[in-house]
N, C-alpha and C positions, 0 to 999 in steps of 0.2 A: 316190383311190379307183379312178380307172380304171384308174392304171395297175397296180394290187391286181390287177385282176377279168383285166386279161390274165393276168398271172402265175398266177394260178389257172387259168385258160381253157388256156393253153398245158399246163400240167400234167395236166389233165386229156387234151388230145388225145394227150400221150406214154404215157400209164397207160392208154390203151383202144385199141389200134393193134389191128386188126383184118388180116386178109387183104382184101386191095383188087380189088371185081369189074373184069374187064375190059371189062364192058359200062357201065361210068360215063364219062361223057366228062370229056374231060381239058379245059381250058381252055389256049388259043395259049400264053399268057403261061408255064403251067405246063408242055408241053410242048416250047415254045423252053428252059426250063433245065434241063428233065428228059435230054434229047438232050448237054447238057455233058457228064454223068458223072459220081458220085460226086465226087471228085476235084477236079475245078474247079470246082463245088459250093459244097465245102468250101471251097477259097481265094476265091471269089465272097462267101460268106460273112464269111471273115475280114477282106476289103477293107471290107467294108460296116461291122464291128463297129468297126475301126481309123476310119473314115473318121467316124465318130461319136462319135472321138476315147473310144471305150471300150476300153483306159482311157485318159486323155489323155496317157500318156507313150507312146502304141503302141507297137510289139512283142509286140501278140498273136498267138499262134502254135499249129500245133497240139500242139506241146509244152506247153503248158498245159492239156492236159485228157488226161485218162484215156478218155473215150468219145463217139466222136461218130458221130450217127447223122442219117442226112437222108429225111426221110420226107413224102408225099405225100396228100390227097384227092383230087388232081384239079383244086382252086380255089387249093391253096397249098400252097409248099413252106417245109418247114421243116425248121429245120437245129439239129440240140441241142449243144450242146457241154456236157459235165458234168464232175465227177469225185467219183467214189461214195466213196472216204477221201479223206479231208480231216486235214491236221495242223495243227494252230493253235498255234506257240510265242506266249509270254505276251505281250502288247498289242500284236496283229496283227491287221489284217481283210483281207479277198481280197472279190474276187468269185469263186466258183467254179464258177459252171453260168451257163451264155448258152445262152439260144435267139433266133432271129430267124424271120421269115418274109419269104423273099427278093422274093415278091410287093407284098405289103402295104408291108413294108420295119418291123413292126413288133419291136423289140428287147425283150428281158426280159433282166431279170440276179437273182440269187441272190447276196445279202450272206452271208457269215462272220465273226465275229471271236472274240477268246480278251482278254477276256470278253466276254459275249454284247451288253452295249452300247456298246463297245469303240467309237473310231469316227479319221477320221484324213479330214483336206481332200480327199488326196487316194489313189483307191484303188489298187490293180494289181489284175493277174486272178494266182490260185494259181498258185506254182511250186516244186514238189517241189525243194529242193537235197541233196547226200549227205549232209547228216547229216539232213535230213528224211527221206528214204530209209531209214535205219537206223532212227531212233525208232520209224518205222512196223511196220518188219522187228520190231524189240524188241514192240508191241505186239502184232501177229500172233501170235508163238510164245508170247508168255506166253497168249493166249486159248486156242490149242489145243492147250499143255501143260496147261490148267488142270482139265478135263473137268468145270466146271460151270457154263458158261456155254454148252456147244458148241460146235464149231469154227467156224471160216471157211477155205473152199476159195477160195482169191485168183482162179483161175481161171474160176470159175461165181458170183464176189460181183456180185449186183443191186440191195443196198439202198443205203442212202443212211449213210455213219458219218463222225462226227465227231471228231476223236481234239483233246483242249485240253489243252496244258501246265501244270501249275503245278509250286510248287517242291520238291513231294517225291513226286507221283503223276502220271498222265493219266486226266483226262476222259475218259471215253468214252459217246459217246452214237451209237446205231444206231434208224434205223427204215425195217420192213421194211413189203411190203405189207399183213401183220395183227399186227404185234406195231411197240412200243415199246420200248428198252433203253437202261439207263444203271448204269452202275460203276464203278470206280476200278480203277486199277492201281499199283501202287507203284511208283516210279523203280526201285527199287536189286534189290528181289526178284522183281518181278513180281507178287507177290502182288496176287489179286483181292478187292476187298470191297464194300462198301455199293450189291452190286447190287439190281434194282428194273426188274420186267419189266410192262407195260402192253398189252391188248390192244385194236390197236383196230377200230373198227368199220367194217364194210365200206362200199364206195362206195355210192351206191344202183345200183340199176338202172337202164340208158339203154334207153328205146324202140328201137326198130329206127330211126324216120324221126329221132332226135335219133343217133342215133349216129353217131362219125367214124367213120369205114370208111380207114383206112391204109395206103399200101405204103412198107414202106423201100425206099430205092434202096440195093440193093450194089455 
């Protein structure tokens, strides 16, 4: 259960990143890594994730993520590593999104798999290979050759999509910050069907004294 309510906690401080006043004071600890850089940050990070033997074969890198952003209140820094498509061929699991807080030192991870309770001893973190590459490419253009479901601009995508193989379609399931989406696509035509859109409800409101107030570092 605790370590639920991080997982949640940490999601929440990346979904409410604010502009960060510059009359808050920064704590030593958070200023001593903030002065690294971006950059060594990032590999400060990946020492830490490797070094906790996640996943225990190391070789995490930042070629396994599609985005990663390092962001600040002042008491803690935290470092997200995500990747917003996801390909899942048949009886596969990843981890696909890591966050850590370099201070604390506390880790979170984000389970995958194709099927959803799909499970295996031992895990790796996502890694796009070329023909994962391409299925995805094939997914992409059958979505925004289809004009009913709407596009996706790969360039500006912020939500979260799941793409799961089986053996004559793909899975597809998306969710943004107020909708739900899920449909099929056909292997061979492309063809879309048994779409099913859900909307959901908004976060509550955070008090001003409850809320993170965040700066990424670029």
């Amino acid at each position: 259960m605790k370590i639920f309510k991080i997982l949640i906690l940490f999601n929440l401080i990346l979904n409410y990143t604010t502009c960060y006043s510059q009359d808050t004071e920064m704590d030593k600890d958070v200023e001593e890594i903030i002065l690294l850089g971006k950059d060594s940050i990032i590999q400060l990070a990946l020492k830490k994730i490797e070094k906790a033997a996640l996943p225990p074969d190391g070789g995490v890198s930042i070629e396994n993520f599609s985005q990663i952003k390092v962001l600040t209140d002042g008491k803690e820094v935290w470092v997200s590593f995500s990747n917003l498509i996801k390909y899942l061929p048949k009886k596969t699991v990843f981890y696909s999104d890591v966050g850590i807080g370099l201070v604390k030192g506390i880790i979170s991870r984000n389970r995958v798999s194709n099927p959803v309770d799909y499970s295996e001893k031992i895990i790796s973190f996502y890694k796009e290979t070329k023909e994962v590459k391409m299925n995805i490419q094939f997914v992409l253009e059958a979505i925004n050759k289809s004009g009913e479901i709407g596009s996706i601009d790969i360039t500006n995508f912020e939500d979260n999509m799941i793409i799961r193989e089986y053996d004559n379609y793909y899975g597809i399931s998306i969710v943004s910050e107020s909708q739900e989406s899920s449909y099929k696509i056909e292997k061979v035509s492309g063809e879309i069907y048994d779409s099913e859109h859900a909307h959901l409800v908004p976060p509550p409101n955070m008090e001003d004294e409850d809320r993170y107030e965040l700066k990424e570092i670029n």
